[in-house]
N, C-alpha and C positions, 0 to 999 in steps of 0.2 A: 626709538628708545635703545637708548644703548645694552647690553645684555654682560653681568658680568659672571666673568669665568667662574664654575663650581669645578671646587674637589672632587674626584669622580668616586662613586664608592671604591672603598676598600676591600681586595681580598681576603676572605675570615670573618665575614657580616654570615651571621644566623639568622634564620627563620623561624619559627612553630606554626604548624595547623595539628590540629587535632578533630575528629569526626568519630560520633558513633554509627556503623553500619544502619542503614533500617532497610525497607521491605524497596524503598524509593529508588535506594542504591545501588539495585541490584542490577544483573546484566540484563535480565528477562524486562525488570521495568523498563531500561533504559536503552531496550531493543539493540544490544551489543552481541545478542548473546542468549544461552538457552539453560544459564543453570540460576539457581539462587542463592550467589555468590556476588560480593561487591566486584562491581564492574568497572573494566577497566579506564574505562573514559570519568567516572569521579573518582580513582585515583590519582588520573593526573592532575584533573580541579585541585585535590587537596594539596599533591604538591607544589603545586604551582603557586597558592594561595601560600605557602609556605613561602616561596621565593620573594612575593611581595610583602613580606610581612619582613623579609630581610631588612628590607629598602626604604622599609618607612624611617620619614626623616633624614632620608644621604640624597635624593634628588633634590635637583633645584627647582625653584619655582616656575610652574607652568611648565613643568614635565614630567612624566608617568612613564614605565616601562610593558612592554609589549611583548606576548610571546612570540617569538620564531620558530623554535626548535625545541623538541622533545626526544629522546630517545628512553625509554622504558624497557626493564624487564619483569614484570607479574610474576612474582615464583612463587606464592602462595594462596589459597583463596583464602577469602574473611567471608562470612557468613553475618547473618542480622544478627545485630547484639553486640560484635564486635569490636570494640575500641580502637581505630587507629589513630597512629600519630605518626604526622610527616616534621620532616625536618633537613632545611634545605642550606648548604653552605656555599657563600660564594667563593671559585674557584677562578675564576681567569677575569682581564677586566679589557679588553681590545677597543680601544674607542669605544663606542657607543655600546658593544656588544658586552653583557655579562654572562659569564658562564658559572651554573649552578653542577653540585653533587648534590641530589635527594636522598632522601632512603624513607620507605615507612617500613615500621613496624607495629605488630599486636605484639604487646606485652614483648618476651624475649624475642620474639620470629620476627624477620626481615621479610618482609613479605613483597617487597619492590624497592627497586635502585633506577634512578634515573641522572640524564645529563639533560638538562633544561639551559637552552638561551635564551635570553629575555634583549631587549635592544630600548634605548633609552631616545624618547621622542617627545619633541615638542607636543603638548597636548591639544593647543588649538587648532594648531597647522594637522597635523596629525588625524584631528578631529573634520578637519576641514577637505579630506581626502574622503570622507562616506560619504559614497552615491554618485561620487565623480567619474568612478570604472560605468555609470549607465546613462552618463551626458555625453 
């Protein structure tokens, strides 16, 4: 089957996630950690989950994007109850590789900034690589 060429996304693609904090979120739930404060590992989910929300509709068929690379800083804690929202823009586009700015905030506060790479992969093939690292 012949495969034809896709536009690759464009840099300046936005995302949204948005989450409200609960008891599930927290560091102590999600054994990160010992306070009850959103934890760091589902801030990255959400923005990550922002990056893919970029990208709905710019890949081609029968391909999905993939995290790589994360780099995060947590400056603030959220507590249960809290309303975040991520929102992720895409910054560099390297062959296969995209590079993301994040940010969440509660209400006015920035509460994390991250640099997320996501990498663009055939899904079958892709798909066809779990459980081969234990053959």
């Amino acid at each position: 089957m012949r495969r034809v060429p896709v536009v690759p996304p464009m840099p300046g693609l936005r995302g949204r996630s948005a989450h409200t904090v609960t008891d599930a979120d927290t560091a102590i739930a999600m054994r990160s950690g010992e306070v009850p404060t959103l934890a760091t590992p589902r801030l990255v989910a959400l923005m990550e989950e922002a990056t893919v929300a970029a990208l709905v509709g710019e890949l081609g068929e029968g391909e999905t994007s993939v995290g790589m690379r994360i780099h995060i800083d947590h400056l603030s804690p959220s507590g249960p109850g809290a309303g975040v929202m991520a929102e992720a823009v895409l910054e560099a586009v390297e062959g296969r590789r995209l590079t993301f700015g994040a940010t969440a905030t509660v209400g006015e506060t920035v509460v994390a900034t991250a640099s997320i790479v996501r990498v663009v992969v055939a899904t079958g093939r892709f798909l066809g690589r779990v459980g081969a690292e234990t053959n």
